[in-house]
C-alpha positions as CSV (number, residue, x, y, z in Angstrom):
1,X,-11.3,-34.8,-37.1
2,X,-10.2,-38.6,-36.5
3,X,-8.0,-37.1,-33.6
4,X,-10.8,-34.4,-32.0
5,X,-14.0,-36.7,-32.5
6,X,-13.6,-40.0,-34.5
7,X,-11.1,-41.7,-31.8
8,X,-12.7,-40.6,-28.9
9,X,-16.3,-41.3,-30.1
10,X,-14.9,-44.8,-30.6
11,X,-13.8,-45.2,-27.1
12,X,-16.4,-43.9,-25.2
13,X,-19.2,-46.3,-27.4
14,X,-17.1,-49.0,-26.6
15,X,-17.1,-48.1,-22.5
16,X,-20.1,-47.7,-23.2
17,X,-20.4,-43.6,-22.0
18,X,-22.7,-41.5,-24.2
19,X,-22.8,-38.6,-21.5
20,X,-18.5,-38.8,-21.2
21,X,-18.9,-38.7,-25.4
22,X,-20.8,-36.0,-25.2
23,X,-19.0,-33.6,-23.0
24,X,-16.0,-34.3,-24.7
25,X,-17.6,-33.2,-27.8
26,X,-19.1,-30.3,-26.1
27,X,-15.5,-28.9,-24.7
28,X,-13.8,-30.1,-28.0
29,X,-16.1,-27.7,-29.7
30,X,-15.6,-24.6,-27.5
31,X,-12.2,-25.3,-27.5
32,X,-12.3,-25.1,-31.5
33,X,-14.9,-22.4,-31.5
34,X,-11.8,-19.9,-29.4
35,X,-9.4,-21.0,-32.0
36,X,-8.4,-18.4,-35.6
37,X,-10.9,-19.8,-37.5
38,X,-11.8,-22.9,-35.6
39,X,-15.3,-22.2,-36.6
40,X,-15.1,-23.3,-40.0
41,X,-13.5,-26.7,-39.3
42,X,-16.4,-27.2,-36.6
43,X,-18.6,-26.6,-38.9
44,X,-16.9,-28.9,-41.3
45,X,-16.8,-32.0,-38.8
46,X,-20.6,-31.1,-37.3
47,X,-21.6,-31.7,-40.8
48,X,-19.6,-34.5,-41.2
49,X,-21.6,-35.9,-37.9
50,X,-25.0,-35.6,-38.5
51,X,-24.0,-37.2,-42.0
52,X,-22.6,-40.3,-40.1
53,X,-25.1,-40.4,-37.6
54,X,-27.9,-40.5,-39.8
55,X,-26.5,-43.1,-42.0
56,X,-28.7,-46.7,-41.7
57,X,-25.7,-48.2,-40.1
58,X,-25.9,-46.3,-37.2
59,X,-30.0,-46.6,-37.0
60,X,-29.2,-50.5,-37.3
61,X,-27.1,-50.7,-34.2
62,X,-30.3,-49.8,-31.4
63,X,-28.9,-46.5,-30.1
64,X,-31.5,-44.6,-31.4
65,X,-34.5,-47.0,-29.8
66,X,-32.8,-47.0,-26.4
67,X,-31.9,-43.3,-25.7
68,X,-35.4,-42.1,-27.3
69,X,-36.9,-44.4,-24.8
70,X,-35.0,-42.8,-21.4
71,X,-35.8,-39.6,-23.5
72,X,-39.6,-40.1,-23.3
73,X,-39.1,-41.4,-19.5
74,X,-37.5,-37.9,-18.8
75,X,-40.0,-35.6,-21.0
76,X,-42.6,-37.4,-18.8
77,X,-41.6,-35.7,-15.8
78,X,-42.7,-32.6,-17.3
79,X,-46.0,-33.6,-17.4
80,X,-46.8,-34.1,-13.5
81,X,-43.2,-34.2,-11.7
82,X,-45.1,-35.1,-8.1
83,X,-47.0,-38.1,-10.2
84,X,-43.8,-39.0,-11.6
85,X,-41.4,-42.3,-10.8
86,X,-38.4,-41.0,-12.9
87,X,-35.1,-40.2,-10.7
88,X,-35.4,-36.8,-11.1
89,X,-39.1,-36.8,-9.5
90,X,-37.2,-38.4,-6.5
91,X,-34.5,-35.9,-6.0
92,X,-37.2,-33.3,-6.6
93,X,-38.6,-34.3,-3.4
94,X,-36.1,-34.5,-1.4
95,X,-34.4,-30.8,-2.0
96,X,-38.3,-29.5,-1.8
97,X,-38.7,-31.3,1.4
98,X,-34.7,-30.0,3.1
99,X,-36.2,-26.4,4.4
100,X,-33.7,-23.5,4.4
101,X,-31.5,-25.3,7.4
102,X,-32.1,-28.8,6.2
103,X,-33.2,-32.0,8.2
104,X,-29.7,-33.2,9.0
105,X,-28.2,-36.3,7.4
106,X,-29.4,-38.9,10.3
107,X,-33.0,-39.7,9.0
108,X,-32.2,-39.4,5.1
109,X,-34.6,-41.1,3.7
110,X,-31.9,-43.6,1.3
111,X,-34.6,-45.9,-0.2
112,X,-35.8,-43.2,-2.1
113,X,-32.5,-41.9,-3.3
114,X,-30.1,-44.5,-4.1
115,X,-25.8,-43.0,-5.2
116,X,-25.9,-40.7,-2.3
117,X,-22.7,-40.6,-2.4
118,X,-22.2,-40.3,-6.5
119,X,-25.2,-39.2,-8.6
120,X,-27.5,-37.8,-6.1
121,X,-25.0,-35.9,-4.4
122,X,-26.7,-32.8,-4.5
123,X,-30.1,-33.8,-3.4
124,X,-28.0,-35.6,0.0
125,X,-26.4,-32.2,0.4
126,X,-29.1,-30.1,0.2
127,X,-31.6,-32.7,2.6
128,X,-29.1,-32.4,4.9
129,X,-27.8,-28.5,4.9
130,X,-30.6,-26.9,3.8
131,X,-31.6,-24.6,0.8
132,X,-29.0,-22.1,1.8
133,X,-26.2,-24.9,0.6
134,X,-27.9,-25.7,-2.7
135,X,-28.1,-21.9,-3.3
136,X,-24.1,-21.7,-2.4
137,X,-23.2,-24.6,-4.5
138,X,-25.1,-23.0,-7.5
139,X,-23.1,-19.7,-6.8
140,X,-20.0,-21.4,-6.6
141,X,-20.6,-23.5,-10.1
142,X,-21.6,-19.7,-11.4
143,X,-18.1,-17.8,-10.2
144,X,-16.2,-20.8,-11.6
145,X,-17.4,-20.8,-14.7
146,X,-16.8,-17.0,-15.1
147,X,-13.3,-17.1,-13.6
148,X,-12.0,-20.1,-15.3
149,X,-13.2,-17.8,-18.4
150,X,-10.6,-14.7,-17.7
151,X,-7.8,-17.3,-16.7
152,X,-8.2,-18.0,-20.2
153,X,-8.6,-14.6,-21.5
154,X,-5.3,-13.3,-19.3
155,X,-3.3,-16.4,-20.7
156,X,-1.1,-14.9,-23.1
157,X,0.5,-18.4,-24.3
158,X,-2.0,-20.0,-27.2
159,X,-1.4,-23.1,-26.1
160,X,-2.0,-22.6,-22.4
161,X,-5.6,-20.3,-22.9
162,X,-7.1,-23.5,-25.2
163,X,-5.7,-25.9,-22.6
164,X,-7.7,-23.9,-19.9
165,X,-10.5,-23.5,-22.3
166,X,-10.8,-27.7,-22.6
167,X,-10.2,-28.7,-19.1
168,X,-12.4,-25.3,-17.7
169,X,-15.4,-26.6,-20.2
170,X,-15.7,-30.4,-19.1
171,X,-15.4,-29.1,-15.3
172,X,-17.9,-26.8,-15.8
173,X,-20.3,-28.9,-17.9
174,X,-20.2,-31.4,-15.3
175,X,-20.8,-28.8,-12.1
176,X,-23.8,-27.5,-14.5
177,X,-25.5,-30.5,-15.3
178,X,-25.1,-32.3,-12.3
179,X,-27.2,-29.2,-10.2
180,X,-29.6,-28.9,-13.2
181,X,-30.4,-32.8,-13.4
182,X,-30.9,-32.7,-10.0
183,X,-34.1,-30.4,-10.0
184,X,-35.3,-31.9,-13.4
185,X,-34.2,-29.8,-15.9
186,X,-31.8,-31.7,-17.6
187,X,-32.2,-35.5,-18.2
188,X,-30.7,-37.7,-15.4
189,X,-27.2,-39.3,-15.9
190,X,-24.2,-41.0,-14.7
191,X,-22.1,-37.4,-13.9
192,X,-21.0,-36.8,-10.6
193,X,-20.8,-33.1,-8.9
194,X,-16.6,-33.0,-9.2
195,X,-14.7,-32.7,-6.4
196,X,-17.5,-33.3,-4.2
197,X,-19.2,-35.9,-5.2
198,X,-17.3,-39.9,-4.7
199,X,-16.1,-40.2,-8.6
200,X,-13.0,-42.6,-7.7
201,X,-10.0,-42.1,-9.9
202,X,-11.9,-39.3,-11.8
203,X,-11.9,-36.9,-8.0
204,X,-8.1,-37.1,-8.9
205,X,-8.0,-36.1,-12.5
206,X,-10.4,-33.3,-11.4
207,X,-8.2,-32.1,-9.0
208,X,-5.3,-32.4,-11.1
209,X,-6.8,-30.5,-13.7
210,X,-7.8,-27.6,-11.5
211,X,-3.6,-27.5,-10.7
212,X,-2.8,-27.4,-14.4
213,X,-5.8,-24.3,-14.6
214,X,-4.4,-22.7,-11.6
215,X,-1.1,-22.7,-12.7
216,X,-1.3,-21.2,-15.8
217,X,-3.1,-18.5,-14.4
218,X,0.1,-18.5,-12.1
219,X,2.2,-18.1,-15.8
220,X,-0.4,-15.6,-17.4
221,X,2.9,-13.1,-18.0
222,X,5.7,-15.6,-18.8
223,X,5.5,-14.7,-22.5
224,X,6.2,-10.4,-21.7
225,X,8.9,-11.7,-19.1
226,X,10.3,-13.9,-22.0
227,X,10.4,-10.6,-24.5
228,X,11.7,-8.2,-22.3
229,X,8.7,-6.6,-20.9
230,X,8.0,-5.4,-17.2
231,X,5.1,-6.3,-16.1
232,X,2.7,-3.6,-13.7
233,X,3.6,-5.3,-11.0
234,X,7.2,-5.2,-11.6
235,X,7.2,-1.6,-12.2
């Protein structure tokens, strides 16, 4: 638990990065959740959690106060999202206002949409390319959700299907929420669309981790080759 949850907790607090906390804990869970009875250990430390974070020592430090106050700025948009001065009423906008072939990237209007180039990636893209794009983009997120899924189920090595399972689930979690906070439906944060989006040293890391995923779909049949065992394609 102090190596899965308890370390890492600390050190994204401390940034502090309750979204990068939380997607760790997210893919940390799947990851355990795919494991021989991984279920009952996540059960273990999810009632370990709510223990801690119910205790008065974590009610004394603020959190609570501070995220249920960008909580009720978010459930507000709900109420009127064309009445509404939340960042996610903005991007709203925008995308409605891009038409299926877009308005081209020359008159965007900026002021209204500040992290282009980071946050609001996916509003600038759709402005600019149209409807079609956003529609592609939530396609793409779709079929790479589902193929990273079998990579993981044709990995035959147990190490190398939970290490496709982690890396898979925080890509994916960031592709999903950054489309979905972008048209309101999930609560607006500091994630960037990966690969796309200007992320600095974390476009890198993303990339990287894509390699490691590609390749051990590369390896899937390492372990029959190591046994002795033909593969179909060697036959």
């Amino acid at each position: 638990m102090a190596l899965y949850y308890v370390v890492p907790a600390y050190l994204y607090l401390k940034s502090p990065s309750l979204i990068s906390l939380l997607v760790h804990v997210v893919a940390m869970s799947i990851v355990l959740l795919f494991t021989r009875g991984g279920w009952k250990r996540w059960a273990g430390y999810v009632g370990v959690g709510v223990v801690f974070l119910s205790s008065p020592l974590v009610a004394a430090t603020g959190l609570y106060t501070t995220y249920r106050s960008q909580l009720q700025t978010y459930l507000q948009f709900f109420d009127d999202p064309d009445l509404s001065f939340s960042r996610a009423s903005y991007s709203l906008r925008i995308i409605r206002s891009a038409g299926l072939w877009g308005q081209g990237f020359s008159e965007f209007p900026i002021r209204w949409l500040p992290f282009a180039q980071s946050e609001n990636i996916v509003a600038f893209l759709v402005y600019g390319l149209g409807w079609i794009v956003g529609a592609l983009l939530a396609v793409l997120v779709v079929f790479f959700i589902l193929r990273s899924a079998r990579i993981a189920g044709q990995a035959k090595d147990p190490f190398a299907r939970l290490l496709v399972l982690g890396m898979a689930s925080i890509l994916s979690i960031k592709l999903a929420w950054s489309l979905l906070m972008s048209v309101g439906l999930l609560p607006y944060v500091g994630i960037t669309l990966p690969f796309i989006g200007y992320n600095g040293f974390n476009t890198v890391v993303e990339l990287a981790a894509m390699g490691v995923i590609l390749g051990v779909y590369r390896r899937k049949d390492s372990i029959r080759h190591a046994i002795g065992e033909r593969t179909p394609e060697a036959a």
